[in-house]
C-alpha positions as a Markdown table, in Angstrom:
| # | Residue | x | y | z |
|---|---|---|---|---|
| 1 | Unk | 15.7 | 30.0 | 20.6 |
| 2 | Unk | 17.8 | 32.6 | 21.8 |
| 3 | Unk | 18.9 | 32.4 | 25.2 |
| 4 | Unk | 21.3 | 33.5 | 28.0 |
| 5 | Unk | 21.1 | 31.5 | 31.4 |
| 6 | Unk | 23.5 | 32.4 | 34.5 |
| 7 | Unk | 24.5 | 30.0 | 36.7 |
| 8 | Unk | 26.3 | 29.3 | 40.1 |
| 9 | Unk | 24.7 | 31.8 | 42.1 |
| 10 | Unk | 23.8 | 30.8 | 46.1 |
| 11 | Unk | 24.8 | 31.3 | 49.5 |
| 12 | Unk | 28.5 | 31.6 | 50.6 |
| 13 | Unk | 30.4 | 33.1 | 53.6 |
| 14 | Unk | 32.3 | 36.1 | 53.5 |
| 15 | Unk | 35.9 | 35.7 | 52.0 |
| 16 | Unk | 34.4 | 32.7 | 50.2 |
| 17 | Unk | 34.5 | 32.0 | 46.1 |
| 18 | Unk | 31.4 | 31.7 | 43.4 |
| 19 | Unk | 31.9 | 30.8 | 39.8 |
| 20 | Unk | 28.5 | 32.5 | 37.8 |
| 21 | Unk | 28.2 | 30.9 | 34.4 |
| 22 | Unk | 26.7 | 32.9 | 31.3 |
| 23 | Unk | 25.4 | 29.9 | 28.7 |
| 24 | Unk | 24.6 | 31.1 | 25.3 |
| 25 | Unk | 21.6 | 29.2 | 23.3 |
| 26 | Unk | 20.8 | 30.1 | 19.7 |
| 27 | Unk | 23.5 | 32.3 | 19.0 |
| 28 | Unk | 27.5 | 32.2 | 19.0 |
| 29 | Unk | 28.6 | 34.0 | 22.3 |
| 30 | Unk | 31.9 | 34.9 | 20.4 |
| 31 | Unk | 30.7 | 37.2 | 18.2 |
| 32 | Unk | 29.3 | 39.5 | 22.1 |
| 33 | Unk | 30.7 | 41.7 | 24.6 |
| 34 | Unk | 29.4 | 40.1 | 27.6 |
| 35 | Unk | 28.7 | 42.5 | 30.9 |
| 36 | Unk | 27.9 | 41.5 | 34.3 |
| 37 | Unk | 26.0 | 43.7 | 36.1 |
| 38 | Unk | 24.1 | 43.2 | 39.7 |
| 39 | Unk | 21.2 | 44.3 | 41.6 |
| 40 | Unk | 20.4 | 44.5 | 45.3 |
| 41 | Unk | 17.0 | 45.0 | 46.8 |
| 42 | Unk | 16.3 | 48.8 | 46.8 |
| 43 | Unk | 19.4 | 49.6 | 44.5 |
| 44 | Unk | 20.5 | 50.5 | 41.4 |
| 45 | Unk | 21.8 | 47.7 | 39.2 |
| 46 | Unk | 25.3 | 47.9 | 38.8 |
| 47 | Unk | 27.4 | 47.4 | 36.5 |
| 48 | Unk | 30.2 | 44.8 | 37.5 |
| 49 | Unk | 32.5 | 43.0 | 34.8 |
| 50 | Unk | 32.6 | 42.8 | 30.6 |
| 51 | Unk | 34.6 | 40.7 | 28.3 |
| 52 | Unk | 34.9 | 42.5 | 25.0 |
| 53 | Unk | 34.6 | 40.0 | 21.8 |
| 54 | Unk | 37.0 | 41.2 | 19.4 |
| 55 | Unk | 40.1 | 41.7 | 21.8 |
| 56 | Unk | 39.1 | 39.8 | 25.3 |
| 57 | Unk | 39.9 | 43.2 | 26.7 |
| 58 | Unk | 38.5 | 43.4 | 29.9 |
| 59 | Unk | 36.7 | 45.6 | 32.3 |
| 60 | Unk | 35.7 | 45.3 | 36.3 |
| 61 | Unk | 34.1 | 48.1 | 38.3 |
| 62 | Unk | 36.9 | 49.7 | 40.8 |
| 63 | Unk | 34.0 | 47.6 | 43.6 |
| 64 | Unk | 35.2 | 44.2 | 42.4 |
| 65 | Unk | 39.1 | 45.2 | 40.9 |
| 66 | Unk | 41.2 | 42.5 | 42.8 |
| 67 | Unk | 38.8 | 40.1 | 43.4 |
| 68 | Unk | 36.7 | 39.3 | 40.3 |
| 69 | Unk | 37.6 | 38.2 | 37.0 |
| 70 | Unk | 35.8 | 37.2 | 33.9 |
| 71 | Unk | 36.9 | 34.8 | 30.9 |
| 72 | Unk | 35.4 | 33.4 | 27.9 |
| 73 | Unk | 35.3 | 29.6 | 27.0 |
| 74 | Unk | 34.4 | 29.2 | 23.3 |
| 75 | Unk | 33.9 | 25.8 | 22.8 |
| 76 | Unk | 31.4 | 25.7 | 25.6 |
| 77 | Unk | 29.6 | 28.9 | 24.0 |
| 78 | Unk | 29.8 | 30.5 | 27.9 |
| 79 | Unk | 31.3 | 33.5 | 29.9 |
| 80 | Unk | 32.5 | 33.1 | 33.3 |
| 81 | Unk | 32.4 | 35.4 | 36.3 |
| 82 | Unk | 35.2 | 34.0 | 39.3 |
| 83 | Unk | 34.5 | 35.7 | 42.0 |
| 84 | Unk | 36.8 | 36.2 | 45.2 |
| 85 | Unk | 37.4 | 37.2 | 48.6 |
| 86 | Unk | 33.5 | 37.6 | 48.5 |
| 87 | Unk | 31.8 | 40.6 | 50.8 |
| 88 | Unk | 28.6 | 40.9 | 52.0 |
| 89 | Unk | 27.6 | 44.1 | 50.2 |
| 90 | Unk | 28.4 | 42.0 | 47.1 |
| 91 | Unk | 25.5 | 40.1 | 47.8 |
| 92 | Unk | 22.6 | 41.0 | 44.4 |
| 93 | Unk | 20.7 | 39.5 | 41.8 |
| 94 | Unk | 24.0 | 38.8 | 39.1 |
| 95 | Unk | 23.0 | 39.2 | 35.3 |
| 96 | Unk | 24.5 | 38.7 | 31.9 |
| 97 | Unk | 24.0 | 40.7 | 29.0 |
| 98 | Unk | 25.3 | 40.5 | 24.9 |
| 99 | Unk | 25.9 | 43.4 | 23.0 |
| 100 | Unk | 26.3 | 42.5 | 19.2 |
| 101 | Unk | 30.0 | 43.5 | 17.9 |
| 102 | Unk | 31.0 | 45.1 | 21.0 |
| 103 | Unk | 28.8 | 48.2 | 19.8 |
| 104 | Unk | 28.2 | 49.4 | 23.7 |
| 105 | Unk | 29.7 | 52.9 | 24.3 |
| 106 | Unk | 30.5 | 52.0 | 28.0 |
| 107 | Unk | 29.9 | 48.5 | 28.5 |
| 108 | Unk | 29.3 | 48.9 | 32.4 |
| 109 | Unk | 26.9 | 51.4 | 32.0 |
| 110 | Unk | 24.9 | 51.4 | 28.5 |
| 111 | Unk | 23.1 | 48.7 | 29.8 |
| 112 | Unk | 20.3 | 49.8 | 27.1 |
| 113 | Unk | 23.2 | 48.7 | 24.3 |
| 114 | Unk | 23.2 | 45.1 | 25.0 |
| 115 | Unk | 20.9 | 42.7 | 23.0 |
| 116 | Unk | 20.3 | 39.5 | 25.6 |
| 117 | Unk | 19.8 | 39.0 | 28.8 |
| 118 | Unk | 19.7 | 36.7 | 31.3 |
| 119 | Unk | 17.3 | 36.1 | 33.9 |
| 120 | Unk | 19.8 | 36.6 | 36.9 |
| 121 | Unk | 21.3 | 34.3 | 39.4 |
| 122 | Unk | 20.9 | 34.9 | 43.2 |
| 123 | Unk | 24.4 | 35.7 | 45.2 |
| 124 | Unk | 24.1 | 35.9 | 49.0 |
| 125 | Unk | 27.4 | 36.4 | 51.0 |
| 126 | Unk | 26.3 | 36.0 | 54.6 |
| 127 | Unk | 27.9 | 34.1 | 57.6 |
């Protein structure tokens, strides 16, 4: 079955760290682009952070630059999100997202481009 499950969301303080896992099932995570992207109650999901799979070029919204990064462990089939320095308007719904051969036109925004999702971990940066 064919799967992508994020992981490590929750509740953390402002200036505090998350690590959000993105575990592949049923397919080889290598072979994707893998986006982030968030959602807050009555916004616009958002594009955040994506891993390209043939030349683990990166790319972060100009929201996150500084503080987020993302990285790829093969052998555990997953894609990690670090996040830093957290702020309370980077509080959302986080998801992650495959695209086949890299073949999104702009991975932070095509979102219709990618091929798996996840069904979203919950981030709340509150004191």
């Amino acid at each position: 079955q064919v799967q992508l499950v994020e992981s490590g969301g929750g509740l953390v303080q402002p200036g505090g760290s998350l690590r959000l896992s993105c575990a592949a099932s049923g397919f080889t995570l290598d072979y994707y682009a893998v986006g982030w992207f968030r959602q807050a109650p009555g916004k616009e999901r958002e594009g955040v952070s994506c891993i390209m799979s043939t030349d683990g070029s990166t790319y972060l919204a100009e929201s996150v630059k500084g503080r987020f990064t993302v990285s790829r462990d093969s052998a555990k089939n997953t894609v990690y999100l670090q996040m830093n320095n957290l702020k309370p308007e980077d509080t959302a719904v986080y998801y992650c997202a495959a695209a086949y051969r890299d073949q999104i036109r702009i991975p932070l925004e095509t979102v219709q481009e990618y091929d798996y999702w996840g069904q979203g971990t919950q981030v709340t940066v509150a004191s």
